[in-house]
Residue, then its C-alpha position, 0 to 999 in steps of 0.5 A: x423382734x427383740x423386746x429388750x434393747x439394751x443389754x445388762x452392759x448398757x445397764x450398767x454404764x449407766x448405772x455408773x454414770x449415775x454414780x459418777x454424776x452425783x459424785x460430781x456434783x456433791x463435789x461440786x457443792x463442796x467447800x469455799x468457792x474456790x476449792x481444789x475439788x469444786x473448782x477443777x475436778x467435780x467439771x472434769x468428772x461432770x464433762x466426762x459423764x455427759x460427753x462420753x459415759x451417757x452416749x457410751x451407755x446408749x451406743x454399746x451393744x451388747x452380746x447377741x443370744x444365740x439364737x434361743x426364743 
């Protein structure tokens, strides 16, 4: 049985969607109220991260060992 489920792949979405999440709220806590950034582009980034980039780092499998113990 695999001990290790994810892959160094997974590992590395994540640690991107890390990333891109505190991106996006430091983005988000920027400026006046009704800033270019706060306003449209830190949800843009936010919604990406939740909807696409978190489940990708969970579903993506990585590549199979060939068979070595």
């Amino acid at each position: 049985m695999d001990s290790n489920v994810f892959s160094a792949r997974n590992f590395r979405i994540l640690g991107l969607s890390v990333a891109l999440l505190v991106l996006g709220y430091i983005l988000l806590g920027q400026g006046p109220v009704y800033n270019h950034l706060s306003w449209t582009v830190a949800p843009l980034i936010l919604v990406f991260v939740y909807c696409v980039l978190l489940p990708l780092s969970i579903i993506v499998k990585g590549k199979k060992d060939s068979g070595k113990k």
